[in-house]
Structures are given as C-alpha cells and as structure tokens.
N, C-alpha and C positions, 0 to 999 in steps of 0.2 A: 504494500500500500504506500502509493505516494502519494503526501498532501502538503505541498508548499504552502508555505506561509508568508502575509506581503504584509506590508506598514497597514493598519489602520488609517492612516490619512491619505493611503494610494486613491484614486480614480476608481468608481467601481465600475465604467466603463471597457479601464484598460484591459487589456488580453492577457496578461498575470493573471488580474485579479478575477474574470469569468471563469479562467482557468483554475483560478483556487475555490472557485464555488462549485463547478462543475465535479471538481474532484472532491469534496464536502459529501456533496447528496448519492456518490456514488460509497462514499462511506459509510454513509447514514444507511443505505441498501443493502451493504455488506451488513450492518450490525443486525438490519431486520432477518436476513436470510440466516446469521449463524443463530440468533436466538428462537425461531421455527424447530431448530436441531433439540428444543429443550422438550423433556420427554422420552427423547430417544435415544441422545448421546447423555452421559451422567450430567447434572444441573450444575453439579462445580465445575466442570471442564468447559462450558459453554458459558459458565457466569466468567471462568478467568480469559477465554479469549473476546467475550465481547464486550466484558464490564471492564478488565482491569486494564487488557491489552488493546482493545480498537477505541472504545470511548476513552478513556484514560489517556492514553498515549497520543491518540490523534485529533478526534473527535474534541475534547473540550478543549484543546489548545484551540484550533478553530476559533469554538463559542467564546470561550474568553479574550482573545481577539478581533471579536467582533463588536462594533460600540452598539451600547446598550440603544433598544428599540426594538423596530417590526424586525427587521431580519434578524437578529437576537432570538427574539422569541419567538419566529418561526423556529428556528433551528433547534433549540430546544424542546416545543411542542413536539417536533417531529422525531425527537430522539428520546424522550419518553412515551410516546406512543408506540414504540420497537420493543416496549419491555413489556413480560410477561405479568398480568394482574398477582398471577399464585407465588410470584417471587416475594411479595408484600402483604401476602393475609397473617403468617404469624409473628408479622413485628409490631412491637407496643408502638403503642401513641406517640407522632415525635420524630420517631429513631427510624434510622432508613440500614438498605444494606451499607457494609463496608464501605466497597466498590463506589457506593454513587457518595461518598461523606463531601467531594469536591465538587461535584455536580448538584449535589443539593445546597448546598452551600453559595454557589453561583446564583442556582434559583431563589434563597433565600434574599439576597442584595437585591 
C-alpha cells in the first residue's frame, strides 16, 4: 500500500494531491474488504491487519492531515462505517477497542 502524503496547505486541485485522495479511498476499500474476512479468518488477525496495520499506519495519518471539516468527516464516517457492529457490543460505556484509542480520540476533538 502506497499512500503519499502532501502539505495540508497544497492545492486540492493539484495532481499530488487527487493522487493522495484517490489512493485514500482505495485504502478505505482495502480496510472494508479485509474486515468482511471477520468471521472466517480469527477476529484478532483481521482486527491486527486492519485496525492496527492499514488504519493505524496509513489510514489516520491521512485523516489527521487533513484540516478539520467536510472532507474530515467524510473520511472518517466512511472508515467507521468498515467496522464491524459485534466488534463493540461487549465494551463498557466510554471505552473503545485498543486499536481505534487514536482514532477515537481524533473523533473526540
């Protein structure tokens, strides 16, 4: 997976930067297609390559680079809509997985 990273104050015109979104939502694809595997491959082995290794690693550099507003919060809506409901039923009030402690924390701000 590659996903360049350009200044926040670039041109969202320029051809980097289409280039950096276009490679974003194909991220955002990949995390929806490995988390599908959940169920059939073990749930830890699918939470570490889509929670810790593609969102973590790629995925919120992105969203934290991107200044806060609509495309913000597209990109986030659309990366919590990838996650499984049953990942979330037995945690208390409050507390999230591990894995999202920086991504909820983003959505928190």
């Amino acid at each position: 997976l590659f996903l360049p990273m350009t200044s926040t104050v670039e041109n969202k015109s320029s051809l980097r930067s289409k280039f950096q979104e276009r490679r974003f939502w194909s991220a955002v694809k990949l995390l929806s297609n490995v988390v599908l595997w959940d169920g059939i491959v073990q749930e830890d082995k699918v939470r570490d390559l889509g929670l810790s290794k593609l969102l973590n690693r790629y995925l919120l550099l992105n969203i934290l680079n991107t200044p806060l507003g609509p495309d913000n919060i597209e990109k986030c809506n659309k990366v919590v809509a990838c996650l499984p409901e049953r990942w979330f039923q037995d945690l208390k009030g409050g507390s999230t997985l591990p894995e999202l402690l920086n991504f909820s924390q983003h959505l928190l701000q």
